[in-house]
Backbone as a chain_set.jsonl record, in Angstrom:
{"seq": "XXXXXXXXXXXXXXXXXXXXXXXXXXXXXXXXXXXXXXXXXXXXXXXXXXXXXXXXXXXXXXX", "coords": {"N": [[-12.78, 13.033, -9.452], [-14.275, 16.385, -9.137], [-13.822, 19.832, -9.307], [-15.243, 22.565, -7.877], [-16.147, 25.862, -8.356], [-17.054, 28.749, -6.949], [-17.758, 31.485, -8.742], [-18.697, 33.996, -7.692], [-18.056, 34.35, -5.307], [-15.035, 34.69, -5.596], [-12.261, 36.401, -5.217], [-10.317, 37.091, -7.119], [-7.127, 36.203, -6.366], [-5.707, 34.391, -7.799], [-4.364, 32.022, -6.47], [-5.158, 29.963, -6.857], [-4.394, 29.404, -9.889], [-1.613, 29.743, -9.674], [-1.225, 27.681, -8.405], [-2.004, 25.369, -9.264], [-2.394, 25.193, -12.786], [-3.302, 23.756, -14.293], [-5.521, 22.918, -14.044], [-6.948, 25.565, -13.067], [-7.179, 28.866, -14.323], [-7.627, 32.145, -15.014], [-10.333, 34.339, -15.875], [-10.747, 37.405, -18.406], [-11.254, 39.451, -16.125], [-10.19, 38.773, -13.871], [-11.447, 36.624, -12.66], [-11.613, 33.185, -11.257], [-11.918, 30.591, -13.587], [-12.669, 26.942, -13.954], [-10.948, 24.43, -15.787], [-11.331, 21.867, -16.007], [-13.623, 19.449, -16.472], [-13.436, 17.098, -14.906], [-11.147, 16.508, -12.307], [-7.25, 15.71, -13.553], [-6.058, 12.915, -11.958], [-3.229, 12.793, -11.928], [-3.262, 15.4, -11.176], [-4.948, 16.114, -9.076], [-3.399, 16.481, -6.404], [-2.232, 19.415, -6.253], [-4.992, 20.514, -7.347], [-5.697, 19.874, -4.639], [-4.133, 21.728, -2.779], [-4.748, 24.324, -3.931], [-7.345, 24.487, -3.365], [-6.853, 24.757, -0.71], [-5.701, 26.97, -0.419], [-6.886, 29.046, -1.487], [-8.194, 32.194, -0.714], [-10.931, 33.221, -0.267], [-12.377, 31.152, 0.121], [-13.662, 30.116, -2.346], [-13.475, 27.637, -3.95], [-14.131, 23.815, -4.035], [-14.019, 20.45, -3.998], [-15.552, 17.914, -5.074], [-16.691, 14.457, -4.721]], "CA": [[-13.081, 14.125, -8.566], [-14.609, 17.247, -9.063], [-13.761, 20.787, -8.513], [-16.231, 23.527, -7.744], [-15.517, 27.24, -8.134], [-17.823, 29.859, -6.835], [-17.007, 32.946, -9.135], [-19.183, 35.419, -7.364], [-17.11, 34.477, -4.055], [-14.234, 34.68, -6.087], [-11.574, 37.608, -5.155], [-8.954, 37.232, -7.637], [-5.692, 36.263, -6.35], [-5.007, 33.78, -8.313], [-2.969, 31.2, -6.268], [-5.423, 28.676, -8.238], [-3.8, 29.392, -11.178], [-0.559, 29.281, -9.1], [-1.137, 25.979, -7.237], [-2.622, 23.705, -10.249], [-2.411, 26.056, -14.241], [-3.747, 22.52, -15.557], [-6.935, 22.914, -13.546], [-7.018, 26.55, -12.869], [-7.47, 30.352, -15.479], [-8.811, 33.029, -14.475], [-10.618, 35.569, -17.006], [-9.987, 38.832, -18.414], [-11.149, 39.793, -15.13], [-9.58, 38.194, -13.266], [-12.43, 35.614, -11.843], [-11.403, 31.938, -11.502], [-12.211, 29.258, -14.235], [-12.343, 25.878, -13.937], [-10.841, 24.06, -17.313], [-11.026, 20.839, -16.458], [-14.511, 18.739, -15.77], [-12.704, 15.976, -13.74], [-9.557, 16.76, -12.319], [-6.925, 14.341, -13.599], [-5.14, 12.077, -11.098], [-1.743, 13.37, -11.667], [-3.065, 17.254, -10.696], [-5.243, 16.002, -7.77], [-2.74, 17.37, -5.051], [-2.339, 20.715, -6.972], [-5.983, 21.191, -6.972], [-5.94, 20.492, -3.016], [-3.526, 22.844, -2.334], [-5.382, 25.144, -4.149], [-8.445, 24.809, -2.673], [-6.584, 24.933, 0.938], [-5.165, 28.109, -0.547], [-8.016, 30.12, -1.473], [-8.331, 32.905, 0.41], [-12.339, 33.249, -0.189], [-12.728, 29.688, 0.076], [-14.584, 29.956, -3.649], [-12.861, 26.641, -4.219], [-14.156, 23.122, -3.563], [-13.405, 19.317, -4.643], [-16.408, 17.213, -4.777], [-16.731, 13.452, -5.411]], "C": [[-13.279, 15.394, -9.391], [-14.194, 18.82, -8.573], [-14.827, 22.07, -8.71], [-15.994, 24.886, -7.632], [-16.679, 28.404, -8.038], [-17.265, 31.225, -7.425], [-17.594, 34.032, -8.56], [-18.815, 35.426, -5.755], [-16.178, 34.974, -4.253], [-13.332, 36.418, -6.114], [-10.368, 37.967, -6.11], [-7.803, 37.489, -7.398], [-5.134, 35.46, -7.059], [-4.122, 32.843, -7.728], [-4.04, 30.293, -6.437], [-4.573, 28.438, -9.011], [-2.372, 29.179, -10.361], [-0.035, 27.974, -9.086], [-1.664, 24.901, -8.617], [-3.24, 24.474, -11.529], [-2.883, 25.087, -14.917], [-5.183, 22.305, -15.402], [-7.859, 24.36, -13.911], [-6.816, 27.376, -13.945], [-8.201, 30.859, -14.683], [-9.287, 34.042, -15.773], [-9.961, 36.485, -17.228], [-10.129, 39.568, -17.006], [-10.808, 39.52, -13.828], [-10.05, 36.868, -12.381], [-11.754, 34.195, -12.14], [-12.111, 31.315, -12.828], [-11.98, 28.007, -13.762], [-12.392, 25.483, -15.669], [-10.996, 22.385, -17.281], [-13.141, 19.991, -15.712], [-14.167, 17.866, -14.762], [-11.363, 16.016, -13.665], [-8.857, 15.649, -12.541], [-6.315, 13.887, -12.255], [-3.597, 12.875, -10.678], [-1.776, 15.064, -11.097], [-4.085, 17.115, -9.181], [-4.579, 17.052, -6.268], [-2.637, 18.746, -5.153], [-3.573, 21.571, -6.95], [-6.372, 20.83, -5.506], [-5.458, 21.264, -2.699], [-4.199, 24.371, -3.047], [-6.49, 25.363, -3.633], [-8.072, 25.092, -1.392], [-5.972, 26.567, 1.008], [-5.911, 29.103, -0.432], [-8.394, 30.98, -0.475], [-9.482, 33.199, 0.505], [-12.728, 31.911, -0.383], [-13.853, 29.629, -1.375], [-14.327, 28.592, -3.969], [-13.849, 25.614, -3.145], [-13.84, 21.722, -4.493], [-15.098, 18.412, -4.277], [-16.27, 15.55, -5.837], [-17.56, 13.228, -7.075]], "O": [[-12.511, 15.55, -10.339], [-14.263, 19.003, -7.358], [-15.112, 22.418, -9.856], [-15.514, 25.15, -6.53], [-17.136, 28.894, -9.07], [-16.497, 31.958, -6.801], [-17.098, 35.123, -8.841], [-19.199, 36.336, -5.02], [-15.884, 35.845, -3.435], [-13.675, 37.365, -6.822], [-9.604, 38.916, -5.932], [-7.21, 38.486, -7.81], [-3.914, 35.608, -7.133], [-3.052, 32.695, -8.319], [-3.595, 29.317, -5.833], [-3.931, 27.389, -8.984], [-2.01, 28.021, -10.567], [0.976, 27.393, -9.484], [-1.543, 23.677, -8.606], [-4.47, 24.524, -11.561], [-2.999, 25.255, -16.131], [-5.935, 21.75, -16.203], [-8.881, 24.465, -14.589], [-6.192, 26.78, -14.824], [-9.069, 30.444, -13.916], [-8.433, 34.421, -16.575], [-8.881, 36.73, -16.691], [-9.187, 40.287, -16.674], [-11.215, 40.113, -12.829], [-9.32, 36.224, -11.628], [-11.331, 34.037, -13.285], [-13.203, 31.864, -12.977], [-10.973, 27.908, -13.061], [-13.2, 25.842, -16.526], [-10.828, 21.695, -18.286], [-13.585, 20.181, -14.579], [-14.731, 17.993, -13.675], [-10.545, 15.711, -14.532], [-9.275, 14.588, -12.076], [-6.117, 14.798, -11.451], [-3.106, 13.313, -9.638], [-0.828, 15.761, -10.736], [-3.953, 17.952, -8.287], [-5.074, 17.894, -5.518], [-2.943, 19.386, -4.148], [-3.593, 22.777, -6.702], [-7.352, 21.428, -5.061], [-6.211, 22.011, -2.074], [-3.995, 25.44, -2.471], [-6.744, 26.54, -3.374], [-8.915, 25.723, -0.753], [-5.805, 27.234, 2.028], [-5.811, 29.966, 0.44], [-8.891, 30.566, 0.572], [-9.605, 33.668, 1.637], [-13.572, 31.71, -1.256], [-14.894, 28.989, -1.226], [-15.377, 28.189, -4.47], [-14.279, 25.964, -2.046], [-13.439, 21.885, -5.645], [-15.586, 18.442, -3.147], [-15.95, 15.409, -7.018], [-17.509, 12.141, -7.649]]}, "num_chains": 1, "name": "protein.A"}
């Protein structure tokens, strides 16, 4: 699985980086990163709750 991060949705709160720090960074400015090409297995739930978190829905999970 896949996660998808729109940075020019992207409001910087950070409960990415919160919810799943193995997936999730955000820049010097605070914009999301994604670090991982395919999320592993064991952070799966971490990056759902992050995406359910997002308060600008910038976040998605794609097959």
């Amino acid at each position: 699985m896949k996660v998808q991060a729109d940075r020019d949705v992207c409001i910087q709160a950070g409960n990415c980086v919160m919810s799943a720090d193995a997936v999730f960074d955000q820049d010097d400015d605070g914009i999301v990163v994604v670090l991982v090409d395919e999320v592993p297995d064991d952070e799966l739930d971490h990056a759902r709750e992050a995406v359910k978190l997002c308060p600008a829905q910038a976040l998605r999970l794609v097959d």
